[in-house]
KOLGU-248414 format. One line per field, with one value per atom (N, C-alpha, C): x, y, z. Coordinates in Angstrom, 2 decimals, always signed. Atoms other than C-alpha are relative to their C-alpha. Layout:
X	c(X ...)
Y	c(Y ...)
Z	c(Z ...)
This chain:
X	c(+0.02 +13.76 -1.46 +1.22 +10.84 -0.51 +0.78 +8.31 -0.28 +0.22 +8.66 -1.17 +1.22 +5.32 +0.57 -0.29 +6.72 +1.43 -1.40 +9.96 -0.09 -0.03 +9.06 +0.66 -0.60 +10.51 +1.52 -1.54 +14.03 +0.63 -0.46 +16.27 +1.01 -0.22 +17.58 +1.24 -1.54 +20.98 -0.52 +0.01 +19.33 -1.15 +1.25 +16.07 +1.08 -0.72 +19.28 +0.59 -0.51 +20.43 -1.14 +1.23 +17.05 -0.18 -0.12 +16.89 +1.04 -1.10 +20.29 -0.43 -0.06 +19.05 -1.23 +1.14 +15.72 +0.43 -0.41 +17.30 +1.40 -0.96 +20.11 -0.88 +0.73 +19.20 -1.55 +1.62 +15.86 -0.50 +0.27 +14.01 -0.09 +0.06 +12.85 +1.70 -1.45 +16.44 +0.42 -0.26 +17.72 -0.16 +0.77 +15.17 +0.11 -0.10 +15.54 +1.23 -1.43 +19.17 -0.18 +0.05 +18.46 -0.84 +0.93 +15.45 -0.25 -0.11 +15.89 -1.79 +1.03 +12.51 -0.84 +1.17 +9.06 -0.45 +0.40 +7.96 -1.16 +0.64 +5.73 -1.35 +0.93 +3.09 -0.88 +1.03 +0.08 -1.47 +0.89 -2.60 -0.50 +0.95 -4.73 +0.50 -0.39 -3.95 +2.00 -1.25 -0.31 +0.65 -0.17 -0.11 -0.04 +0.39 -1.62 +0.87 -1.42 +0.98 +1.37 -0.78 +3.40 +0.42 +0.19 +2.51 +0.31 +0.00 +1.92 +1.51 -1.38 +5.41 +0.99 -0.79 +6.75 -0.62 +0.46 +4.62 +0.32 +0.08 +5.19 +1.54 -1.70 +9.23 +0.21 -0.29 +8.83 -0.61 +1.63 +5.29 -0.88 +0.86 +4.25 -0.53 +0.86 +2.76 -1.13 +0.44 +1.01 -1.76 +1.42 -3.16 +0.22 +0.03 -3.90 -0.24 +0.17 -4.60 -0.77 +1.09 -8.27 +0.34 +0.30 -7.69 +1.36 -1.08 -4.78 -0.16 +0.22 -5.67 +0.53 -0.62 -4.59 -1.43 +1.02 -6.94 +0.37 -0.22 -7.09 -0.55 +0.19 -8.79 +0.36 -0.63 -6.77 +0.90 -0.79 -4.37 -0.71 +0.86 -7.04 -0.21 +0.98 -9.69 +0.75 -0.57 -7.46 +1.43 -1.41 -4.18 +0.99 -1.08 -2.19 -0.16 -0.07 -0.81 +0.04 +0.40 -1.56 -1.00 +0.62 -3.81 -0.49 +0.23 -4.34 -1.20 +1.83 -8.17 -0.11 +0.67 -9.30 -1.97 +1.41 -13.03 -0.26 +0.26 -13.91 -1.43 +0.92 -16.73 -0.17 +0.03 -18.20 -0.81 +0.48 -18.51 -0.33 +0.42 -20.08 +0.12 +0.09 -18.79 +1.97 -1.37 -15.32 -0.04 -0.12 -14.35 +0.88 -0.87 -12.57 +0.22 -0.46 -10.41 +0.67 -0.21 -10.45 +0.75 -0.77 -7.32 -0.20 +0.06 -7.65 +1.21 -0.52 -5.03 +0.12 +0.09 -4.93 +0.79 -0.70 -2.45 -0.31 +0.84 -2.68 +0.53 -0.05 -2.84 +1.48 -1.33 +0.37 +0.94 -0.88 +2.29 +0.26 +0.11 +1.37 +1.31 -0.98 +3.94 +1.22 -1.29 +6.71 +0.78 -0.96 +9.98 +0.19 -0.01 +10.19 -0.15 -0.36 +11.79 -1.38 +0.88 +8.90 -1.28 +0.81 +6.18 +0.25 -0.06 +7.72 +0.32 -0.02 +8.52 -1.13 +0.95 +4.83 -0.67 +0.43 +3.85 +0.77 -0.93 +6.57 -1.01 +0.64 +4.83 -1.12 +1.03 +1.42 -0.38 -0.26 +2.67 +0.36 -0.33 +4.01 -0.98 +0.95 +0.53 -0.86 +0.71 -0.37 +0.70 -0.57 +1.74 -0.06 -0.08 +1.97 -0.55 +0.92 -0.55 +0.44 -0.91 +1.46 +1.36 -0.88 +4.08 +1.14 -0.68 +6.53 +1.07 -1.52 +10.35 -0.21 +0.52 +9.08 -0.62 +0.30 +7.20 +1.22 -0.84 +10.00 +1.24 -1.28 +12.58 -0.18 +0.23 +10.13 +0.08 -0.28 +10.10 +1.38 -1.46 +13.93 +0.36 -0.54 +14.11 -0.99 +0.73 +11.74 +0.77 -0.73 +13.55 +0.55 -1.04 +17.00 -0.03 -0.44 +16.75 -0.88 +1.50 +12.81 +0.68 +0.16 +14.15 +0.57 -0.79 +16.23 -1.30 +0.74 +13.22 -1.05 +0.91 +10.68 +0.37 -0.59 +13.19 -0.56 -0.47 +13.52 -2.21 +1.33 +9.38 -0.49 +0.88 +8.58 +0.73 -0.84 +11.17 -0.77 +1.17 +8.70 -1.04 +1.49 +5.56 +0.82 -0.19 +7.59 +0.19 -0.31 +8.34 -1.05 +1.79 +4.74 -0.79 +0.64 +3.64 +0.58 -0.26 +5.75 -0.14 +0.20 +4.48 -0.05 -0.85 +6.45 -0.86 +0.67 +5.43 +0.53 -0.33 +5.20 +1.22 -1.54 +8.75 +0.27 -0.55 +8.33 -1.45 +1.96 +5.10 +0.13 -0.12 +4.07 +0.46 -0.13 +5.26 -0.99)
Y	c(-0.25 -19.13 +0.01 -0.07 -19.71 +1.25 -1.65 -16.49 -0.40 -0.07 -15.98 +1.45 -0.84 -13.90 +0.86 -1.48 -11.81 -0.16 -0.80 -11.47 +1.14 -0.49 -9.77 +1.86 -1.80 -5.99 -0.19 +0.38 -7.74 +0.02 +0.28 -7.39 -1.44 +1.50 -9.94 -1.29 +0.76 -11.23 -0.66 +0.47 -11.65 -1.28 +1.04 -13.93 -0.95 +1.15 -15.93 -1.05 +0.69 -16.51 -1.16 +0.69 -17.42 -1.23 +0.52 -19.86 -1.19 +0.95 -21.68 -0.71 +0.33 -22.01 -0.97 +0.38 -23.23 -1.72 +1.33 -26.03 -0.82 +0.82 -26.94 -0.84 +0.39 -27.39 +0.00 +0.04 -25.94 +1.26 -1.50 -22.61 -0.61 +1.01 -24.90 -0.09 +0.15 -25.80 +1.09 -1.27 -22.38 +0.77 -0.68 -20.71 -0.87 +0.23 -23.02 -0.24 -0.62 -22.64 +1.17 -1.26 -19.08 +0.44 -0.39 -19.70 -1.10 +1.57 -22.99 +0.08 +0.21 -22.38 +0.74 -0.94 -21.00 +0.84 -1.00 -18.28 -0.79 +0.62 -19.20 +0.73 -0.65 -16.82 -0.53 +0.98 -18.92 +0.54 +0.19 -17.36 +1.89 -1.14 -13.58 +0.87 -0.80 -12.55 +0.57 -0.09 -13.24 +0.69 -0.96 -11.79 +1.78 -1.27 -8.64 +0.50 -0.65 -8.53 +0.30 +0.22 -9.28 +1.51 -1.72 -5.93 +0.88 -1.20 -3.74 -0.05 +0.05 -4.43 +0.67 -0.63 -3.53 +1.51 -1.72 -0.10 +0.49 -0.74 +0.75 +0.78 -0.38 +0.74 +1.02 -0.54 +2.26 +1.34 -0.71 +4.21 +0.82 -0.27 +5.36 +0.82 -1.09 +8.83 -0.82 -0.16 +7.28 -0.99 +0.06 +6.37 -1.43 +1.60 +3.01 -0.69 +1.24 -0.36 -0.20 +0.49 -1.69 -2.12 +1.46 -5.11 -0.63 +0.46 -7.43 -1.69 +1.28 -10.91 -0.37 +0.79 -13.50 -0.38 +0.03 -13.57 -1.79 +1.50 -17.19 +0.22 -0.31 -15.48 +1.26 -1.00 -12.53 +0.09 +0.21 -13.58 -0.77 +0.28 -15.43 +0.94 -0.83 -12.95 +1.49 -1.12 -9.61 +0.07 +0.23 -10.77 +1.33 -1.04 -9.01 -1.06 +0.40 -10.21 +0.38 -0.84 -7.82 +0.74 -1.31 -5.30 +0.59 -1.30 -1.94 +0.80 -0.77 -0.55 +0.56 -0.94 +2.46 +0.01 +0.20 +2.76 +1.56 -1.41 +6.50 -0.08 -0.34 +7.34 +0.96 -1.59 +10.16 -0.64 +0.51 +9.86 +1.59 -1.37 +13.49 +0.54 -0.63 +15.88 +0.08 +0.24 +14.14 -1.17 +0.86 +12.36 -1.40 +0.99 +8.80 -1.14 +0.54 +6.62 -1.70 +1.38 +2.67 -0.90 +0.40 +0.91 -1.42 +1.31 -2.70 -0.74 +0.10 -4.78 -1.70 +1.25 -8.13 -0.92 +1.12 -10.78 -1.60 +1.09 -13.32 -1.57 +1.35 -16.98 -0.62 +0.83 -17.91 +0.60 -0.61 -15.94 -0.75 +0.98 -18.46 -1.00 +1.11 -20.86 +0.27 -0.94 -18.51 +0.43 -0.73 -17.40 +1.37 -1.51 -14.74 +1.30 -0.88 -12.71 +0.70 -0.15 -12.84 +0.63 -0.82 -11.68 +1.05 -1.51 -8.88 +0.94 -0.96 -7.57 +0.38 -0.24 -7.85 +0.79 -0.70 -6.11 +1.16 -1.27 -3.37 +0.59 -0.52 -2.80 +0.49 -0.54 -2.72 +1.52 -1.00 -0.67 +1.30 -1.13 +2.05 +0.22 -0.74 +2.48 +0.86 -1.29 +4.56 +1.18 -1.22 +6.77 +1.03 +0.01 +6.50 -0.46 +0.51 +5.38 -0.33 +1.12 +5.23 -0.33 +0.69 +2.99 +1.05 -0.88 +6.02 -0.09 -0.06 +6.64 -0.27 -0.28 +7.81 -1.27 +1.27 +4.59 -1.04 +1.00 +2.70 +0.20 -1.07 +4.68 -0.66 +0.29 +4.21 -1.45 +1.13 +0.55 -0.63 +0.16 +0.41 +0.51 -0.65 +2.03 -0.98 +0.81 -0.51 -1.40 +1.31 -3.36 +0.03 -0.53 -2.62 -0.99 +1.16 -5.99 +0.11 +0.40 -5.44 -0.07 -0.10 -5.36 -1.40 +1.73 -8.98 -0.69 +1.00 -9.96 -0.05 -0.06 -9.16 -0.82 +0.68 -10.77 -1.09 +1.39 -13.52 -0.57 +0.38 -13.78 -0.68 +0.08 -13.61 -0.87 +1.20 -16.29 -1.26 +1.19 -18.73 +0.24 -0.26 -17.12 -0.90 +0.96 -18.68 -1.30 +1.42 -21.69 -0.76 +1.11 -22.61 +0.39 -0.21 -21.12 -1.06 +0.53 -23.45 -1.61 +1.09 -26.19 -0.76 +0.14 -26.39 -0.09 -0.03 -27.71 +1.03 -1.11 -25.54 -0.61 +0.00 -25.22 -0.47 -0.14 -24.65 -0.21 +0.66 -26.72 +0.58 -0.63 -25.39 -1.27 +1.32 -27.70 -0.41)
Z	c(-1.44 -12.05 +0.48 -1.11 -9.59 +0.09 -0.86 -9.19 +1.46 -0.71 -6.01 +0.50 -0.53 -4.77 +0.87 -1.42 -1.26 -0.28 +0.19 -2.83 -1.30 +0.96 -5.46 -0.11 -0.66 -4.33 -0.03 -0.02 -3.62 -1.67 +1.66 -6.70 +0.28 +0.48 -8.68 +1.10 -0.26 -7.08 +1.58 -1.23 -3.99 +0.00 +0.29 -5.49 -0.15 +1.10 -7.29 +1.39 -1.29 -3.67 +1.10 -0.41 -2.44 -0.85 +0.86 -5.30 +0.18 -0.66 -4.70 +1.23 -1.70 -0.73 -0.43 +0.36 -2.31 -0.19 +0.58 -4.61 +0.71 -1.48 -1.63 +1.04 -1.47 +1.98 +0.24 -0.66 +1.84 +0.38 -0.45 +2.72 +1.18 -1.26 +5.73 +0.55 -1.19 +6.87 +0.44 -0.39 +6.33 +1.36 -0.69 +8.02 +1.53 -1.77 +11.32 +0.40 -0.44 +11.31 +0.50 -0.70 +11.87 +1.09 -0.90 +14.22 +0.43 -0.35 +15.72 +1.11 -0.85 +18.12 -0.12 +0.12 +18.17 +1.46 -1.40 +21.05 +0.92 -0.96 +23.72 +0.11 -0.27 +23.18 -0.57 +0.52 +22.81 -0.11 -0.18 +23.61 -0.16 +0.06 +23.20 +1.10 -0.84 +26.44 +0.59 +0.24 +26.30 -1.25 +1.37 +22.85 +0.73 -0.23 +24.24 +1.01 -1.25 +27.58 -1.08 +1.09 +24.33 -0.37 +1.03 +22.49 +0.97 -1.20 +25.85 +0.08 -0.08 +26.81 -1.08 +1.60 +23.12 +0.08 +0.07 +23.31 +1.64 -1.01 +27.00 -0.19 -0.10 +25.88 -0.98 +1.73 +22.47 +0.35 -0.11 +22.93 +0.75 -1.28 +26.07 -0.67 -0.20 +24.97 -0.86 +1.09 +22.20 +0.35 -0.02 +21.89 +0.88 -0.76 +24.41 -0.84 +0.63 +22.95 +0.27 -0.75 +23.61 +0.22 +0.24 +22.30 -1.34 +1.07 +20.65 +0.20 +0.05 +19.21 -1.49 +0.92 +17.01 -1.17 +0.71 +14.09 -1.33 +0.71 +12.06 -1.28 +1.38 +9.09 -0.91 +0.96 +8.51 -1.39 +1.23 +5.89 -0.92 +1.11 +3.82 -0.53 +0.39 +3.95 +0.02 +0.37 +4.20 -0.63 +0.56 +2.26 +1.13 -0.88 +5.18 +1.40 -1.28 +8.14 +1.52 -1.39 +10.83 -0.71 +0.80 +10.94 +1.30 -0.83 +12.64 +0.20 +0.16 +13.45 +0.57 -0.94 +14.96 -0.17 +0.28 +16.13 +0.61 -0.95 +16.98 +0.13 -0.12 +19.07 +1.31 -0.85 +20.92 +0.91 -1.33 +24.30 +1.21 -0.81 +26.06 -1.28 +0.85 +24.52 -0.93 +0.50 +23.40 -0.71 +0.82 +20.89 +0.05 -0.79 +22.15 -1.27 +1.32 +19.50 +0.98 -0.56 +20.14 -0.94 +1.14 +18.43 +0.60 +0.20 +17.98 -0.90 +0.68 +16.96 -0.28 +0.56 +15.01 -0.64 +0.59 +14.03 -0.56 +0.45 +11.81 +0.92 -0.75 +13.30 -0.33 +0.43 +11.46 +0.81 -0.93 +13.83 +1.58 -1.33 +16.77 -0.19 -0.11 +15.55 -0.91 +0.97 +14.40 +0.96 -0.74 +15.93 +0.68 -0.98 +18.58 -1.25 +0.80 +15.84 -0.97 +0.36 +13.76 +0.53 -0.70 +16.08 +0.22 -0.28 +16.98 -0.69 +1.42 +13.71 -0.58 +0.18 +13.07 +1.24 -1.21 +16.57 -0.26 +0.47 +16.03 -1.28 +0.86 +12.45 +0.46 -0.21 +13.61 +1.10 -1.02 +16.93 -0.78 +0.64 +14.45 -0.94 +1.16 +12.26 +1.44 -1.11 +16.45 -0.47 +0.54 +15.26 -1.50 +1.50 +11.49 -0.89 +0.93 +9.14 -1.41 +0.76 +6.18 -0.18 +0.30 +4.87 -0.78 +0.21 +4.50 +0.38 -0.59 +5.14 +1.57 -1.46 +8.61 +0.90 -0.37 +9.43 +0.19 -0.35 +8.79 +0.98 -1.23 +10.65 +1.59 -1.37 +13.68 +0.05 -0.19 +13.29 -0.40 -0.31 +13.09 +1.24 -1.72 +16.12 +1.41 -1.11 +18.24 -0.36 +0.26 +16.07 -0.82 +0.89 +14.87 -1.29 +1.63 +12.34 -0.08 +1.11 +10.99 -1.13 +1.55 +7.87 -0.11 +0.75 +7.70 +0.68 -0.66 +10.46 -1.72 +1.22 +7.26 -0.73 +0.93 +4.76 +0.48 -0.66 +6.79 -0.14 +0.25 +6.99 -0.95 +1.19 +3.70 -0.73 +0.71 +2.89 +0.59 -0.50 +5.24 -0.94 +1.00 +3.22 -1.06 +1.81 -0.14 +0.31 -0.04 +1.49 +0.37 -0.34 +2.71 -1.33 +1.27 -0.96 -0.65 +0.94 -2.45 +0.17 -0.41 -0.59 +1.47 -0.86 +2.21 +1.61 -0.94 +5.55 +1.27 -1.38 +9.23 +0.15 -0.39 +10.42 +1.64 -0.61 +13.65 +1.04 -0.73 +16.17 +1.40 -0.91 +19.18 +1.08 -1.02 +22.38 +0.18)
């Protein structure tokens, strides 16, 4: 059987299934059966109306956002595909916390579903820092399917690891 890399957490019966879909149709076909189109969010500032929207519904009490962009060297250079930064600095005599948030470029030409399973995640490290029961709870509750949206991700990650071309081009 194929090592699959971002399945590696899934047990067996479900790699054997991944596997079958592999040596059939295709992770590629699969995957755009279930997501026949890519989102429209093209651009930094639309990303960022993207997120606001997802935290104003989810989030309101919780720390503001300074900044949300699409990063083109995050998943090289930080093997992760979002990522969550606070910058604290003292401003009088208070202490003021600047969250920044960063997606990787491969998310530009990925299914609705996908973005917002990665915005949901990153939106729940304002609250929650780590990857705990609790974390995930809150990101079941902003997006009742993160967990098949994730599956479903990291079944594109094996299919562009295993070669496999983009699925899904921007118009």
């Amino acid at each position: 059987m194929t090592s699959y890399r971002y399945l590696q957490a899934y047990p067996q019966d479900l790699l054997q299934q991944v596997q079958k879909i592999s040596e059939g149709p295709g992770l590629g076909a699969w995957l755009l059966s279930r997501h026949p189109q890519a989102h429209g969010v093209r651009t930094d500032s639309a990303l960022y109306a993207f997120v606001m929207d997802l935290k104003n519904e989810f989030l309101r009490q919780a720390d503001p956002i300074n900044k949300v962009s699409f990063d083109s060297k995050l998943h090289i250079i930080q093997h992760a595909l979002g990522m969550h930064t606070t910058t604290s600095r003292i401003q009088g005599s208070k202490l003021k916390a600047k969250h920044d948030i960063k997606v990787a470029a491969l998310f530009k030409d990925t299914p609705l579903a996908f973005l917002q399973m990665i915005a949901v995640h990153e939106l729940a490290h304002l609250k929650i820092r780590e990857h705990d029961k609790a974390f995930y709870k809150l990101c079941h509750h902003m997006a009742p399917d993160y967990a098949q949206w994730e599956f479903e991700l990291r079944i594109y990650l094996t299919h562009l690891d295993l070669g496999g071309a983009k699925i899904w081009m921007p118009d």
